[in-house]
C-alpha positions as CSV (number, residue, x, y, z in Angstrom):
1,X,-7.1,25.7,12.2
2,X,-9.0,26.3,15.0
3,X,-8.5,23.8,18.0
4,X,-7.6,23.2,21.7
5,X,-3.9,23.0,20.8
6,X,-2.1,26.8,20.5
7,X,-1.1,27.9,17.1
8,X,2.4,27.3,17.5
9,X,2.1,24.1,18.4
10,X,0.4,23.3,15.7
11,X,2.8,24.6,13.4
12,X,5.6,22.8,14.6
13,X,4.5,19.9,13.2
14,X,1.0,20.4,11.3
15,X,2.6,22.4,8.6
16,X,5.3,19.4,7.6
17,X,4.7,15.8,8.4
18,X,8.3,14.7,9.1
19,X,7.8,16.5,12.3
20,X,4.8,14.7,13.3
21,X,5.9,13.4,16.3
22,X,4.5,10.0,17.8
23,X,4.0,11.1,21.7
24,X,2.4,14.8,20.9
25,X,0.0,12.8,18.3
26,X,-1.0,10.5,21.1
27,X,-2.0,13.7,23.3
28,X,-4.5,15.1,20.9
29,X,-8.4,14.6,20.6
30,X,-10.4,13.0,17.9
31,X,-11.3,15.9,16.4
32,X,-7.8,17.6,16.4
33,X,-6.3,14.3,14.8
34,X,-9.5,14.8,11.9
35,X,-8.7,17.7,10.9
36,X,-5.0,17.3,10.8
37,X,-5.8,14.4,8.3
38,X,-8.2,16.3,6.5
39,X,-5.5,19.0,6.2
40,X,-3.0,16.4,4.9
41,X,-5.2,14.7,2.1
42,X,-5.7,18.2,0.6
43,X,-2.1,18.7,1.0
44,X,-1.7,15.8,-1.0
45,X,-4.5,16.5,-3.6
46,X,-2.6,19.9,-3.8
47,X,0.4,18.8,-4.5
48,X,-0.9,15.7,-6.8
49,X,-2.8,18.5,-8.9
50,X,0.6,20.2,-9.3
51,X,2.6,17.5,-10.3
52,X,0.3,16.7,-13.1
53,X,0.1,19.9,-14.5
54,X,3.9,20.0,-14.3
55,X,3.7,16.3,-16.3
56,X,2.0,17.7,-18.7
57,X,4.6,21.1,-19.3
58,X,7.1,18.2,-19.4
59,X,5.1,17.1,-22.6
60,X,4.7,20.0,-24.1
61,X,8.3,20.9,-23.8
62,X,9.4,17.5,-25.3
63,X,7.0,18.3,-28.3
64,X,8.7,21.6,-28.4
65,X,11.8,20.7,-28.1
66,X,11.3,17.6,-30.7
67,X,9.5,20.0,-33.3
68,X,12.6,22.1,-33.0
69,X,15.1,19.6,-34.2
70,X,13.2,18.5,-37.1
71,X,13.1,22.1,-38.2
């Protein structure tokens, strides 16, 4: 991330968003508040990604473990 604010601010709260805090947020330009929401969403479509291919392991094991008790 490239921006106004120093890397180590930004890491104390960009990197989890429980430590966004209210007052900091209020500080910060346009821009800086764009990309820390663009950085979010693909957070979140990360994370959405994952938990869909672990849904679908979860299926796979059920059939597994289903095929095995009928064996």
């Amino acid at each position: 991330m490239t921006s106004v604010i120093g890397e180590a601010e930004y890491s104390s709260y960009g990197k989890e968003a429980a430590t966004l805090d209210r007052e900091i947020l209020k500080q910060l330009a346009i821009e800086e508040l764009v990309e820390i929401i663009i950085d979010q969403g693909k957070s979140i479509e990360n994370l959405t990604n994952r938990v869909v291919e672990l849904e679908k392991e979860i299926e796979k094991l059920k059939v597994s473990r289903d095929l095995e008790t009928i064996t």
